[in-house]
PyMOL Python script that loads the backbone (N, CA, C, O; Angstrom):
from pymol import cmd

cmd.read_pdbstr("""\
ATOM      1  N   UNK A   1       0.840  -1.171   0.000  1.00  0.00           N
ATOM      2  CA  UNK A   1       0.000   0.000   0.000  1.00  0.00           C
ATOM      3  C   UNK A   1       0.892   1.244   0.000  1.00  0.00           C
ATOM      4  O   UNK A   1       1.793   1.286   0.838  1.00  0.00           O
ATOM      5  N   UNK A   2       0.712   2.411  -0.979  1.00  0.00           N
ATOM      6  CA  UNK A   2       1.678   3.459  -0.866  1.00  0.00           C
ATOM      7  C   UNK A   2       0.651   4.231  -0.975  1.00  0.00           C
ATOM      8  O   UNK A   2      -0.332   4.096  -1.703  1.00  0.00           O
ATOM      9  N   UNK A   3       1.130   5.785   0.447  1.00  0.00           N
ATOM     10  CA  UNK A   3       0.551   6.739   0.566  1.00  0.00           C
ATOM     11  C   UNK A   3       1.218   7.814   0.144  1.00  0.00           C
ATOM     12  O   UNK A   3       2.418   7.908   0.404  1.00  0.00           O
ATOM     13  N   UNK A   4       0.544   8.817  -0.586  1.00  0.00           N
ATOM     14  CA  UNK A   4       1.437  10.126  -1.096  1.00  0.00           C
ATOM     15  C   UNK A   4       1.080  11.549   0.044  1.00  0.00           C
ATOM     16  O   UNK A   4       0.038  11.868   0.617  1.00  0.00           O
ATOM     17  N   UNK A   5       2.080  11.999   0.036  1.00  0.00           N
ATOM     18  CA  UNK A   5       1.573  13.355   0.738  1.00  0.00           C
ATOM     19  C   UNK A   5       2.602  14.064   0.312  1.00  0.00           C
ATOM     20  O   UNK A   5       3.672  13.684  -0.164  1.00  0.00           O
ATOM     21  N   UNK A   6       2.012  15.603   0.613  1.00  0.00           N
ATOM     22  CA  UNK A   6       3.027  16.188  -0.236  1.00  0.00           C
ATOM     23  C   UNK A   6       3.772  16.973   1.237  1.00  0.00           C
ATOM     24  O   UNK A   6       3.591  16.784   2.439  1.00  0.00           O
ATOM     25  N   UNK A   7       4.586  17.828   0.535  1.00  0.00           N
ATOM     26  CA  UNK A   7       5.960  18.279   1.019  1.00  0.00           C
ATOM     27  C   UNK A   7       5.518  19.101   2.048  1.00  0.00           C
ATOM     28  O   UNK A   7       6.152  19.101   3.103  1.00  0.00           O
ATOM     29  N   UNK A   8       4.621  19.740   1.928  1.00  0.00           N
ATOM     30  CA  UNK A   8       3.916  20.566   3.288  1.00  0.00           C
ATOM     31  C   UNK A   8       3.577  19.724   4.430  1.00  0.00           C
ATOM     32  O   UNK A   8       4.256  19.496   5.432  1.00  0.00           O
ATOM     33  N   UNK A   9       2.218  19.227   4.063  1.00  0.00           N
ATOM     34  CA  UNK A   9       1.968  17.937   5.385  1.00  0.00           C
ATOM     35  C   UNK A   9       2.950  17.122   5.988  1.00  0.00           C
ATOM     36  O   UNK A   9       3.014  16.895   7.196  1.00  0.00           O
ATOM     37  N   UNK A  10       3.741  16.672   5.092  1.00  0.00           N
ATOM     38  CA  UNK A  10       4.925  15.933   5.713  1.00  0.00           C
ATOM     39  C   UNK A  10       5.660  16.788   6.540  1.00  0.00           C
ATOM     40  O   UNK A  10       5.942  16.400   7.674  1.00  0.00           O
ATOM     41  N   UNK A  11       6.045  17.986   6.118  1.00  0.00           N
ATOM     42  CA  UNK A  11       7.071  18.902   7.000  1.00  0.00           C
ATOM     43  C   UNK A  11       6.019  19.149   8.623  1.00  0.00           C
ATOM     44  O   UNK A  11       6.312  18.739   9.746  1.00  0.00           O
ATOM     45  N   UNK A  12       4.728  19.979   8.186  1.00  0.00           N
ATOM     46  CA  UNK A  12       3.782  19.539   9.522  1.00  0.00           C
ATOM     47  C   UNK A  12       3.673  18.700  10.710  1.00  0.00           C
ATOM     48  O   UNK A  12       3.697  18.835  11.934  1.00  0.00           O
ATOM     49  N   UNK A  13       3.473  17.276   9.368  1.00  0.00           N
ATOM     50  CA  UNK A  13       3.774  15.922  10.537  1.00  0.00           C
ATOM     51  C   UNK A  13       4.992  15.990  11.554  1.00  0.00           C
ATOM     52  O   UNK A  13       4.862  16.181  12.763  1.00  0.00           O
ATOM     53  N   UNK A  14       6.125  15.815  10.922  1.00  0.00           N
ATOM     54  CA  UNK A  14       6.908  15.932  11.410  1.00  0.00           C
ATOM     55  C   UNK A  14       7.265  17.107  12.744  1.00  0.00           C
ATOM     56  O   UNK A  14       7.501  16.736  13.893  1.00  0.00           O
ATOM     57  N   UNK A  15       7.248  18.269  12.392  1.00  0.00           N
ATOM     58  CA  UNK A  15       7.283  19.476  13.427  1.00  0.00           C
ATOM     59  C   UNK A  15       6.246  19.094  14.635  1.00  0.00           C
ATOM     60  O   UNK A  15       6.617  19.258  15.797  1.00  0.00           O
ATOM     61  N   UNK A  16       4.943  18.582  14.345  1.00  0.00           N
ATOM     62  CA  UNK A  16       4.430  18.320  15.332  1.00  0.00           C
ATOM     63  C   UNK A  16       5.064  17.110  16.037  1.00  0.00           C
ATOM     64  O   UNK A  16       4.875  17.170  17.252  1.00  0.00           O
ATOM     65  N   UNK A  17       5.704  16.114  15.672  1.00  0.00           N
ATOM     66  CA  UNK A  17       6.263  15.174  16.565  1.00  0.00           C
ATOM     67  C   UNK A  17       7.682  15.186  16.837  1.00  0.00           C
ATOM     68  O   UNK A  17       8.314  14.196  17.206  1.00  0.00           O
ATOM     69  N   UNK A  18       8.194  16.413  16.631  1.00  0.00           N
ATOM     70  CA  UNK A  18       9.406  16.769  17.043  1.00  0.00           C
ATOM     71  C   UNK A  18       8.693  17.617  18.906  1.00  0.00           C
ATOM     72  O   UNK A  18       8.904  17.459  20.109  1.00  0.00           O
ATOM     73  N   UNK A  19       7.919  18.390  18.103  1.00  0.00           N
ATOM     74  CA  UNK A  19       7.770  19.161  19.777  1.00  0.00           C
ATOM     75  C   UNK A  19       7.040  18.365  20.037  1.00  0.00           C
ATOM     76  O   UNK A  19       6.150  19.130  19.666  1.00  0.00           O
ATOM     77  N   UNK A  20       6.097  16.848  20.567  1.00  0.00           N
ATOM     78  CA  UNK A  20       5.666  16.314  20.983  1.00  0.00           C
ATOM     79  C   UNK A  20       6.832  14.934  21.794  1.00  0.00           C
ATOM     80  O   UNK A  20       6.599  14.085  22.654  1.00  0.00           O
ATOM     81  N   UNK A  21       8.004  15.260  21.054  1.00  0.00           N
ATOM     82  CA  UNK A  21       9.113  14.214  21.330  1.00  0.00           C
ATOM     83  C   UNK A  21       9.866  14.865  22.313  1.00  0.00           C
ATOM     84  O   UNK A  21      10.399  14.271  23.251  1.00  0.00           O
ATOM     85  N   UNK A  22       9.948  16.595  22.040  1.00  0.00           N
ATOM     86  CA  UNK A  22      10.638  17.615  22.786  1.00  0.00           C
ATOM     87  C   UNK A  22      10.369  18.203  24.033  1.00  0.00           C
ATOM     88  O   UNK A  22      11.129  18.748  24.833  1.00  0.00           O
ATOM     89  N   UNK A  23       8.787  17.940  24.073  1.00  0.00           N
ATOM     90  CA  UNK A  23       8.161  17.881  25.580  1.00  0.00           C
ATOM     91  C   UNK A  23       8.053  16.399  26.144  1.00  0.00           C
ATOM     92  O   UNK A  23       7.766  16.279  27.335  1.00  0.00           O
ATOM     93  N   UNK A  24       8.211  15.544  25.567  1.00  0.00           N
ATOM     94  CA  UNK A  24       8.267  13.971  26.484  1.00  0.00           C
ATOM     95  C   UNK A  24       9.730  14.106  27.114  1.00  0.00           C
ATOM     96  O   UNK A  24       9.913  13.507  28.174  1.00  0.00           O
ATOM     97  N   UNK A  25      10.574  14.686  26.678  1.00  0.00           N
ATOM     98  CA  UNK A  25      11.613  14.686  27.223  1.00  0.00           C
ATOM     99  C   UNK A  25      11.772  16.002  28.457  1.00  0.00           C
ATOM    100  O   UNK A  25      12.106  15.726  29.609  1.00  0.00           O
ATOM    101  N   UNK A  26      11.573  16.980  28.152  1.00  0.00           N
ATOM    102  CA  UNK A  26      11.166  17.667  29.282  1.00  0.00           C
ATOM    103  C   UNK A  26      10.403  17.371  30.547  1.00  0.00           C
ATOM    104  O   UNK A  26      10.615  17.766  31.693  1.00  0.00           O
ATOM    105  N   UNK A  27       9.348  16.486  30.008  1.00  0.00           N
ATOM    106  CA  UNK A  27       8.945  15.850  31.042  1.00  0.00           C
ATOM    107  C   UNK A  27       9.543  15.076  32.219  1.00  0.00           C
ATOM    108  O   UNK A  27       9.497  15.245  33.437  1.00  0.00           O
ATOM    109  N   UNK A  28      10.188  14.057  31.333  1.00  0.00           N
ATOM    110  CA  UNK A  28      10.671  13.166  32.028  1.00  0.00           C
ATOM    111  C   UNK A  28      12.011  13.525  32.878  1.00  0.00           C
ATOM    112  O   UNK A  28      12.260  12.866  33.888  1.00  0.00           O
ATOM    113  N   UNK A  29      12.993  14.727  32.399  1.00  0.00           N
ATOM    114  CA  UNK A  29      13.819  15.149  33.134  1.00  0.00           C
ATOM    115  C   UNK A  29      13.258  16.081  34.012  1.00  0.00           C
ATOM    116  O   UNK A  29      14.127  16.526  34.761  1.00  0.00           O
ATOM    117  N   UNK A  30      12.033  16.603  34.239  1.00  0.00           N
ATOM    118  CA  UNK A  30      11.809  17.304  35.681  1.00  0.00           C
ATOM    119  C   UNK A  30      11.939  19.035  35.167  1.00  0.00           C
ATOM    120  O   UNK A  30      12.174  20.018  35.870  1.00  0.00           O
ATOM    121  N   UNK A  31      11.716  18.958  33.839  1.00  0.00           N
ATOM    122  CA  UNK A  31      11.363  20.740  33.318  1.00  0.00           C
ATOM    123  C   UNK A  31      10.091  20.729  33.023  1.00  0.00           C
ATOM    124  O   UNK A  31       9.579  21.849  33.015  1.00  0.00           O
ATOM    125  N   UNK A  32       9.501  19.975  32.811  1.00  0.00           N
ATOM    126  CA  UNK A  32       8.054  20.378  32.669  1.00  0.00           C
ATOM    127  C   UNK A  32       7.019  20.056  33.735  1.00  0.00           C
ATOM    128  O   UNK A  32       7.298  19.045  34.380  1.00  0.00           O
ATOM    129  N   UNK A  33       6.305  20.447  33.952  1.00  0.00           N
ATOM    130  CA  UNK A  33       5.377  19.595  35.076  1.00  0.00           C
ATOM    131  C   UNK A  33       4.532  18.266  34.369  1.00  0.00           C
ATOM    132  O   UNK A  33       4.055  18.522  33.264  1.00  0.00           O
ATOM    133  N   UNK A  34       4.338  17.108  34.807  1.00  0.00           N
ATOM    134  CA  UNK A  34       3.723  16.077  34.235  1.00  0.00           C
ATOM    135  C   UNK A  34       2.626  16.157  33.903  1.00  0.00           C
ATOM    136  O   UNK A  34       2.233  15.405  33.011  1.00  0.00           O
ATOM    137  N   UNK A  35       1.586  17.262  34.607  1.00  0.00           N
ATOM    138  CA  UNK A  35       0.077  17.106  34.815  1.00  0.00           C
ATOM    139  C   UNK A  35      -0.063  18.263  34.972  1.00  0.00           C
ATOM    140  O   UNK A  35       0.702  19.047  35.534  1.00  0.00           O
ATOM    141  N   UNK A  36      -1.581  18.558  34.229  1.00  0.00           N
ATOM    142  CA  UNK A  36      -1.921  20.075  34.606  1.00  0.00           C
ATOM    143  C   UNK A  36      -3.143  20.438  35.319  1.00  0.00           C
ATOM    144  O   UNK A  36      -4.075  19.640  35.219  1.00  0.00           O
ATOM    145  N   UNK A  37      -3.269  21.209  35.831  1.00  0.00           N
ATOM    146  CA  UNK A  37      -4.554  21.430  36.935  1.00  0.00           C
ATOM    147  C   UNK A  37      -5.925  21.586  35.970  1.00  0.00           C
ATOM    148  O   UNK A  37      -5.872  22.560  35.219  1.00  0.00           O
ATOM    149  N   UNK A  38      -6.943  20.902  35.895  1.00  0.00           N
ATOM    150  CA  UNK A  38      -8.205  21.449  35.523  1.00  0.00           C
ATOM    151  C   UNK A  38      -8.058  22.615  35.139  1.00  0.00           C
ATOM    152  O   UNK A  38      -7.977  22.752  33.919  1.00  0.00           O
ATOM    153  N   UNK A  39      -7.984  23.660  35.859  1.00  0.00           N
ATOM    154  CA  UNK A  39      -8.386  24.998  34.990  1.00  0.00           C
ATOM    155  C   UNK A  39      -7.415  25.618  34.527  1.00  0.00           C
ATOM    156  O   UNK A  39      -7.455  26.787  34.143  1.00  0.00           O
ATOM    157  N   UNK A  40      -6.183  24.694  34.519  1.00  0.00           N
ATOM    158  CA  UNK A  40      -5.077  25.316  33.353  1.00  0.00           C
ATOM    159  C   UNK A  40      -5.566  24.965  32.283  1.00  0.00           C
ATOM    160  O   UNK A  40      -5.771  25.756  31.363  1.00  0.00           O
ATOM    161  N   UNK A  41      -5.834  23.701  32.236  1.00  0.00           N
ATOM    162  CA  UNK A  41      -6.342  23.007  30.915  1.00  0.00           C
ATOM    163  C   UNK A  41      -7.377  23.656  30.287  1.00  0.00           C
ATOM    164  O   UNK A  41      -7.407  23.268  29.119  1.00  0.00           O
ATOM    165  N   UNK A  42      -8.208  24.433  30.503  1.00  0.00           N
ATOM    166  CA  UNK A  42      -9.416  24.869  30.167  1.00  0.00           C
ATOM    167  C   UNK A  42      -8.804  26.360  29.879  1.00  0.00           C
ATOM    168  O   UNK A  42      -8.752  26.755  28.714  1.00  0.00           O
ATOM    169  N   UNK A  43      -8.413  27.055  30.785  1.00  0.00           N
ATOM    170  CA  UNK A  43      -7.333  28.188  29.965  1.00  0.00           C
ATOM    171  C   UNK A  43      -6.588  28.017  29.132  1.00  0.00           C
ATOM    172  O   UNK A  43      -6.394  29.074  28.532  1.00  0.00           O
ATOM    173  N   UNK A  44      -5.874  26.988  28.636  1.00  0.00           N
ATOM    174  CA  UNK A  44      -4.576  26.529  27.600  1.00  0.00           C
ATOM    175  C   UNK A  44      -5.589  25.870  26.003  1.00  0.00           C
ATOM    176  O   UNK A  44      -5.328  26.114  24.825  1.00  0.00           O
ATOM    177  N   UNK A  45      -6.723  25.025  26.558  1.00  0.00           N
ATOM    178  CA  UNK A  45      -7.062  24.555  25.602  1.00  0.00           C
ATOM    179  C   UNK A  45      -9.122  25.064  25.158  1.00  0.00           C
ATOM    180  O   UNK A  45      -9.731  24.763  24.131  1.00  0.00           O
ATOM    181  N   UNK A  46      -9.526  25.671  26.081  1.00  0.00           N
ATOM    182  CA  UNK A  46     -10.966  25.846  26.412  1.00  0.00           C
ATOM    183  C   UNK A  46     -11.650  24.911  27.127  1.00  0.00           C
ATOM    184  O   UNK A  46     -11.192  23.770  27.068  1.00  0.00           O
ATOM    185  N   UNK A  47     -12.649  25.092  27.804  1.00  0.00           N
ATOM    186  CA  UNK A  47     -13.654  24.396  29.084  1.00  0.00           C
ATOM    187  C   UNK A  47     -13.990  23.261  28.117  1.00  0.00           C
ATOM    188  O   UNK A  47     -13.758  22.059  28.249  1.00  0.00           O
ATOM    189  N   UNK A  48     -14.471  23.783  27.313  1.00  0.00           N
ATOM    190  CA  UNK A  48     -15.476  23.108  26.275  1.00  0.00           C
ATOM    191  C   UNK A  48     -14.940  21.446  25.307  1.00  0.00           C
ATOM    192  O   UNK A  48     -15.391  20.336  25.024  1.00  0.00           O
ATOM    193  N   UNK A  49     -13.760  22.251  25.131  1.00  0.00           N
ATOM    194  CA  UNK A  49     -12.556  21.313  24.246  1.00  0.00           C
ATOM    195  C   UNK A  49     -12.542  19.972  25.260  1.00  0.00           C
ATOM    196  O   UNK A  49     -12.836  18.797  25.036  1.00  0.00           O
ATOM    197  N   UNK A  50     -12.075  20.654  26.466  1.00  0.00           N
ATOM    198  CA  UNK A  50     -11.610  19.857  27.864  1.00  0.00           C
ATOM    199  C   UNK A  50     -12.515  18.704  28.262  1.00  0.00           C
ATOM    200  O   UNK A  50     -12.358  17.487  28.364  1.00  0.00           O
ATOM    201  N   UNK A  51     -13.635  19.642  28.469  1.00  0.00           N
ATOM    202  CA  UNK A  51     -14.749  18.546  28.769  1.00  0.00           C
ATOM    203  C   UNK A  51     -15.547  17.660  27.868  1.00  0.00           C
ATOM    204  O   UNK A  51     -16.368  16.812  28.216  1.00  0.00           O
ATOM    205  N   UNK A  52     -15.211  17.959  26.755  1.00  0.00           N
ATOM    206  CA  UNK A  52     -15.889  17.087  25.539  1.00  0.00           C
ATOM    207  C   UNK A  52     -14.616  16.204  25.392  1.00  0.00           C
ATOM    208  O   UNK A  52     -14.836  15.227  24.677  1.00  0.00           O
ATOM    209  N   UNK A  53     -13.229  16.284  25.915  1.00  0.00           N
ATOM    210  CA  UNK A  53     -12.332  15.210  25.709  1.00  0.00           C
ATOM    211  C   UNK A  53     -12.550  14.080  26.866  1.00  0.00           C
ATOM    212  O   UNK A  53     -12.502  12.876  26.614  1.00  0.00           O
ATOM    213  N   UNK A  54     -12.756  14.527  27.950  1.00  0.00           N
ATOM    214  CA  UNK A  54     -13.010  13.695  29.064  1.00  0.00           C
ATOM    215  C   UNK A  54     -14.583  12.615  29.255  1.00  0.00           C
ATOM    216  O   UNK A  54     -14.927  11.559  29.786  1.00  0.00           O
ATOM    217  N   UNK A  55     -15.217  13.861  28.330  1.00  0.00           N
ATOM    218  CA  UNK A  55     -16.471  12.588  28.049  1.00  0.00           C
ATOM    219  C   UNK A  55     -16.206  11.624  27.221  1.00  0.00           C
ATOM    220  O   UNK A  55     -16.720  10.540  27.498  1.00  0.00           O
ATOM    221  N   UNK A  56     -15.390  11.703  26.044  1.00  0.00           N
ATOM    222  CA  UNK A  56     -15.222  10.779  25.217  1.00  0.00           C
ATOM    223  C   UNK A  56     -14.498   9.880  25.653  1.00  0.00           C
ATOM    224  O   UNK A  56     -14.462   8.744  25.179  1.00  0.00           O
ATOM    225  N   UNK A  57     -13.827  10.284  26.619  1.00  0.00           N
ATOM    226  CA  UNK A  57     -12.803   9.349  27.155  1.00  0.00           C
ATOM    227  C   UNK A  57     -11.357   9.539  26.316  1.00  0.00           C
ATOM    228  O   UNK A  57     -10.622   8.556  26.411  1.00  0.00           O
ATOM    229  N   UNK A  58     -11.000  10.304  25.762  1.00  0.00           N
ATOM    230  CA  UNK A  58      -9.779  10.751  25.186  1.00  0.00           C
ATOM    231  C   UNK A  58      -9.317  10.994  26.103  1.00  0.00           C
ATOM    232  O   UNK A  58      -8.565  10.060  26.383  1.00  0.00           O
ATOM    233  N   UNK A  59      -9.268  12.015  27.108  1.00  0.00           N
ATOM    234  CA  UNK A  59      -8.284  11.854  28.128  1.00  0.00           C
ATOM    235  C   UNK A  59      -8.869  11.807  29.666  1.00  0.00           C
ATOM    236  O   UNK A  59     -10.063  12.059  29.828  1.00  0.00           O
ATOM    237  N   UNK A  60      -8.171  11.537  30.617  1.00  0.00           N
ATOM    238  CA  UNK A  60      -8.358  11.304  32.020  1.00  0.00           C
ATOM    239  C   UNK A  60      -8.428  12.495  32.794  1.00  0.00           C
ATOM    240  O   UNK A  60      -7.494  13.222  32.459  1.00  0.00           O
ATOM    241  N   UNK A  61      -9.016  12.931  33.543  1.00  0.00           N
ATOM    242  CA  UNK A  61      -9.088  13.933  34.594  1.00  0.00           C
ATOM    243  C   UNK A  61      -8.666  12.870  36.135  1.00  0.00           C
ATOM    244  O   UNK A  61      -9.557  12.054  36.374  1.00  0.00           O
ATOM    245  N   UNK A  62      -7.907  12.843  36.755  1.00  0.00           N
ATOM    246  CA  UNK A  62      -7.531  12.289  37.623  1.00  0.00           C
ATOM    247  C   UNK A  62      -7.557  13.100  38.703  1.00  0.00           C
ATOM    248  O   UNK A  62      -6.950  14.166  38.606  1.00  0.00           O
ATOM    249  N   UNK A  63      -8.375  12.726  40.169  1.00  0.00           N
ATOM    250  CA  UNK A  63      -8.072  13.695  41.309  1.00  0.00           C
ATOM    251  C   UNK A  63      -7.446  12.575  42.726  1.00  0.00           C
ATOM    252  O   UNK A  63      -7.814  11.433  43.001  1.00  0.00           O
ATOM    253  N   UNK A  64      -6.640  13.245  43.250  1.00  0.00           N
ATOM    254  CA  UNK A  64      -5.864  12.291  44.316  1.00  0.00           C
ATOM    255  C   UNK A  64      -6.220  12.497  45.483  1.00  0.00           C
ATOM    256  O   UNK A  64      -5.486  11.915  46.281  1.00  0.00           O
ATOM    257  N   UNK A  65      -7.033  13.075  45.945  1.00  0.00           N
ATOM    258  CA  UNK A  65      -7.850  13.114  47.326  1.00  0.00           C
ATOM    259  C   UNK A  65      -9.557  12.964  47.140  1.00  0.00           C
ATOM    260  O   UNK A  65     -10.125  12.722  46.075  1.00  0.00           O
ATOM    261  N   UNK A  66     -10.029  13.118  48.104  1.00  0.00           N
ATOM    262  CA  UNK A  66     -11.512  13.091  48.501  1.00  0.00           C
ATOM    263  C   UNK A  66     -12.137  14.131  47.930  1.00  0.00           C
ATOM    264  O   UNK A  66     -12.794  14.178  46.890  1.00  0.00           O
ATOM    265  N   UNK A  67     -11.761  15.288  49.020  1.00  0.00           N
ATOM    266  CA  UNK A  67     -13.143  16.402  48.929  1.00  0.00           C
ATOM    267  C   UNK A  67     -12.350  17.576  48.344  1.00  0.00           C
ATOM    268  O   UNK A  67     -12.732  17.778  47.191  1.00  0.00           O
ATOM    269  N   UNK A  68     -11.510  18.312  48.675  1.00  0.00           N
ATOM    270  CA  UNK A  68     -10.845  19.528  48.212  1.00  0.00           C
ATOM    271  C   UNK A  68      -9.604  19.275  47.826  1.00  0.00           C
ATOM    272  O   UNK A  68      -8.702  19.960  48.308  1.00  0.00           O
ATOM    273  N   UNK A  69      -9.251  18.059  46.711  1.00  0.00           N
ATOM    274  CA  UNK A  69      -8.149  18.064  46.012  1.00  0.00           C
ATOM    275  C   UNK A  69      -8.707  18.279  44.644  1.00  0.00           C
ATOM    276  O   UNK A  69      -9.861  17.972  44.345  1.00  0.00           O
ATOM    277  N   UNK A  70      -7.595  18.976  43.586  1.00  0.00           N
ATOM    278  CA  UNK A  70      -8.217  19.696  42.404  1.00  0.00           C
ATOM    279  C   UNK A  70      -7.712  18.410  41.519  1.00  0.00           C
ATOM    280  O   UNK A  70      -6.812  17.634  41.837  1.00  0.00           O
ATOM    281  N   UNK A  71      -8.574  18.372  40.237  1.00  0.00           N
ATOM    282  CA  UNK A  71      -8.079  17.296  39.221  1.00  0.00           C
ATOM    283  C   UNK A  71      -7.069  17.886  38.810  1.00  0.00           C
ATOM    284  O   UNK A  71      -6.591  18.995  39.048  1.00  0.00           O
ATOM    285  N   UNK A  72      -6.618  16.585  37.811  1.00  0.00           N
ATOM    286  CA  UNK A  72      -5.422  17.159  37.260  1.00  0.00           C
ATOM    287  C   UNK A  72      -5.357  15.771  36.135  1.00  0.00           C
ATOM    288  O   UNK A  72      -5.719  14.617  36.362  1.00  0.00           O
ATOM    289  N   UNK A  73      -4.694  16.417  34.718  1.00  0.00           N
ATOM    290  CA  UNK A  73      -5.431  16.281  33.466  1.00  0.00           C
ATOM    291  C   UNK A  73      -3.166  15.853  33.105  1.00  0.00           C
ATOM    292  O   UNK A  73      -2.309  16.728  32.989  1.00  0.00           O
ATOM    293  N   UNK A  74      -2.954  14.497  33.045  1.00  0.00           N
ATOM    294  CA  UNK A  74      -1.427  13.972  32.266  1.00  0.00           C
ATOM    295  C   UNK A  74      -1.529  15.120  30.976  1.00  0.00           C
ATOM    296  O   UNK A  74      -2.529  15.217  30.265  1.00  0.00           O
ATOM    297  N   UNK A  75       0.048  16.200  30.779  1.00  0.00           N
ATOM    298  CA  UNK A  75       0.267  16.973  29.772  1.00  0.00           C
ATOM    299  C   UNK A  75       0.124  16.372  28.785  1.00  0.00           C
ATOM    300  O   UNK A  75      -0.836  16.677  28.077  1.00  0.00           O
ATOM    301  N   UNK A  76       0.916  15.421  28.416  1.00  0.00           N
ATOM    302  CA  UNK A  76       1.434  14.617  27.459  1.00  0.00           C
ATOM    303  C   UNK A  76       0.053  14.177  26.771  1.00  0.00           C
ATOM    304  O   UNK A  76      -0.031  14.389  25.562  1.00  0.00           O
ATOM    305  N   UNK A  77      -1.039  13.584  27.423  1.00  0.00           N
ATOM    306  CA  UNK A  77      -2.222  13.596  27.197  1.00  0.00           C
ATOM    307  C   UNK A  77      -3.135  13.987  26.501  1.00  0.00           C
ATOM    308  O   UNK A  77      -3.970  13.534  25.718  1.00  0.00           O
ATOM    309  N   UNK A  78      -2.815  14.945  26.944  1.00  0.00           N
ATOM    310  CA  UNK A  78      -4.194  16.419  26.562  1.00  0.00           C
ATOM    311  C   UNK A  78      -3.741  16.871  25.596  1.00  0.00           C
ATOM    312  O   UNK A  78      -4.349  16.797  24.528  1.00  0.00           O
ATOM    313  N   UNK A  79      -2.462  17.505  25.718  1.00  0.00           N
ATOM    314  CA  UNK A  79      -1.067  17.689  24.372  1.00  0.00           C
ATOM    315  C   UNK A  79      -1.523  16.879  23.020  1.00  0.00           C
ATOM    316  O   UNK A  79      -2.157  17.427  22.118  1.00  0.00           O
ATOM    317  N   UNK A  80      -1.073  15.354  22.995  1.00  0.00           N
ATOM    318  CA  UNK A  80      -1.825  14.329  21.846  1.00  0.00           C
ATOM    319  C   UNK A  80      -3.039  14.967  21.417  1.00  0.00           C
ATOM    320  O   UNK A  80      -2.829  15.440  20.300  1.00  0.00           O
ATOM    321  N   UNK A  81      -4.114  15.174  21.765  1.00  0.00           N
ATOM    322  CA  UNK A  81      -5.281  14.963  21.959  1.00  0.00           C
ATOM    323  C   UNK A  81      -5.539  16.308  20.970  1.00  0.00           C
ATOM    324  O   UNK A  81      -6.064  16.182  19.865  1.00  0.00           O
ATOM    325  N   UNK A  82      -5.163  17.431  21.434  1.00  0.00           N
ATOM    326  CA  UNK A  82      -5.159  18.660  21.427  1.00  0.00           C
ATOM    327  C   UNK A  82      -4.217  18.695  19.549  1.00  0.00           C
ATOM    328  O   UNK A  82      -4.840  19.081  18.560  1.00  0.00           O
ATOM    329  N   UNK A  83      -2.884  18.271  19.474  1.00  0.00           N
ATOM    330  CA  UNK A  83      -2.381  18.105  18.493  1.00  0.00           C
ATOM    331  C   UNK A  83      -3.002  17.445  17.104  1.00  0.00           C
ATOM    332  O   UNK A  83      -2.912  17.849  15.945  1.00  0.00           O
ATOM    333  N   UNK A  84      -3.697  16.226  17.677  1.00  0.00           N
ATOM    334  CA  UNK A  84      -4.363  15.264  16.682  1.00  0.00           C
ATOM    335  C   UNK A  84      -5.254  15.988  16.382  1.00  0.00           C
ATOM    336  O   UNK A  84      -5.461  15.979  15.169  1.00  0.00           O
ATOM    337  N   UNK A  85      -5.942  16.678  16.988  1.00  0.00           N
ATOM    338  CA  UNK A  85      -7.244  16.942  16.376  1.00  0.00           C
ATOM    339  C   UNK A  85      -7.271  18.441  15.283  1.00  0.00           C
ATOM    340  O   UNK A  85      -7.979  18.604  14.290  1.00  0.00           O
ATOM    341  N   UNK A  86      -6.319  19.333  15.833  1.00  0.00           N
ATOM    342  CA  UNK A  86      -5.854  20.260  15.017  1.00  0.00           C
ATOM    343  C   UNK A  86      -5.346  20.092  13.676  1.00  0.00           C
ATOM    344  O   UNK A  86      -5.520  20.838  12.712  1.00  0.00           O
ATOM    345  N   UNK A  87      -4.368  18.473  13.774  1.00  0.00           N
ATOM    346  CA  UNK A  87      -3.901  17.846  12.471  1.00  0.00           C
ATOM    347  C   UNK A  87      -5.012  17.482  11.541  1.00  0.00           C
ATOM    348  O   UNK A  87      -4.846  17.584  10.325  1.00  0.00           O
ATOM    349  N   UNK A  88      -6.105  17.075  12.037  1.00  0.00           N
ATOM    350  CA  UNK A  88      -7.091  16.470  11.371  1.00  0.00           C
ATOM    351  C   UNK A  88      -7.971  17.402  10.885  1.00  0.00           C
ATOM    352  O   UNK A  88      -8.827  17.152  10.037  1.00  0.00           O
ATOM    353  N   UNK A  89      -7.784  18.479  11.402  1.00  0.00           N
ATOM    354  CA  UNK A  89      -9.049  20.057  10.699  1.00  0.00           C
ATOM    355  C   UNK A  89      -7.721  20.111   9.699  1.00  0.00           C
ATOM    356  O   UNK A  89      -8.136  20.042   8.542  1.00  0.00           O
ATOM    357  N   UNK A  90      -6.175  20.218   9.737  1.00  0.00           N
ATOM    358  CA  UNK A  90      -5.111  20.706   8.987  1.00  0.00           C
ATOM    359  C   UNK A  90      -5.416  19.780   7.425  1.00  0.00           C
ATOM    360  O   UNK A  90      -5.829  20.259   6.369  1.00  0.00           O
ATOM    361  N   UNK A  91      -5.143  18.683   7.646  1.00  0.00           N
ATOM    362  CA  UNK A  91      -5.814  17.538   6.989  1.00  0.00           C
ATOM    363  C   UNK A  91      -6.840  17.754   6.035  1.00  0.00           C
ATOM    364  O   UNK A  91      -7.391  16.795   5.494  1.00  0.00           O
TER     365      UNK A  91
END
""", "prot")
cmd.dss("prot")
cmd.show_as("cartoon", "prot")
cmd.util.cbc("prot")
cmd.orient("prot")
């Protein structure tokens, strides 16, 4: 099976998984924070975006206490999520 794409999209593809390769590594050495608070996420990406990803189950909202601990949404995550779908309107 051979797929063609041309010289733009490819350069795209790529740039997006360079800085998606460039923040996994930030991550993992302790420059980035791993996880972002609920309402960063909703400032960085919109309420709307956020919560229509978490219904679908695209990404996790995770909270680590009971009553007054805040969620918190894996970067790397939301990042994918957020990337793919921009690629796919680009597309």
């Amino acid at each position: 099976m051979e797929i063609q794409i041309n010289i733009y999209t490819l350069e795209k593809l790529l740039a997006e998984a360079a800085e998606m390769g460039a923040r996994t590594a930030l991550c993992r050495i302790g420059k980035l924070r791993p996880y972002l608070k609920k309402a960063e996420a909703f400032r960085l990406y919109g309420r709307r975006n956020v919560d229509h990803w978490i219904t679908e189950g695209f990404i996790t909202a995770r909270k680590d206490g009971d009553h007054s601990a805040s969620w918190r949404i894996e970067r790397l995550e939301i990042e994918a999520v957020h990337k793919a779908k921009s690629l796919i309107r680009f597309l």
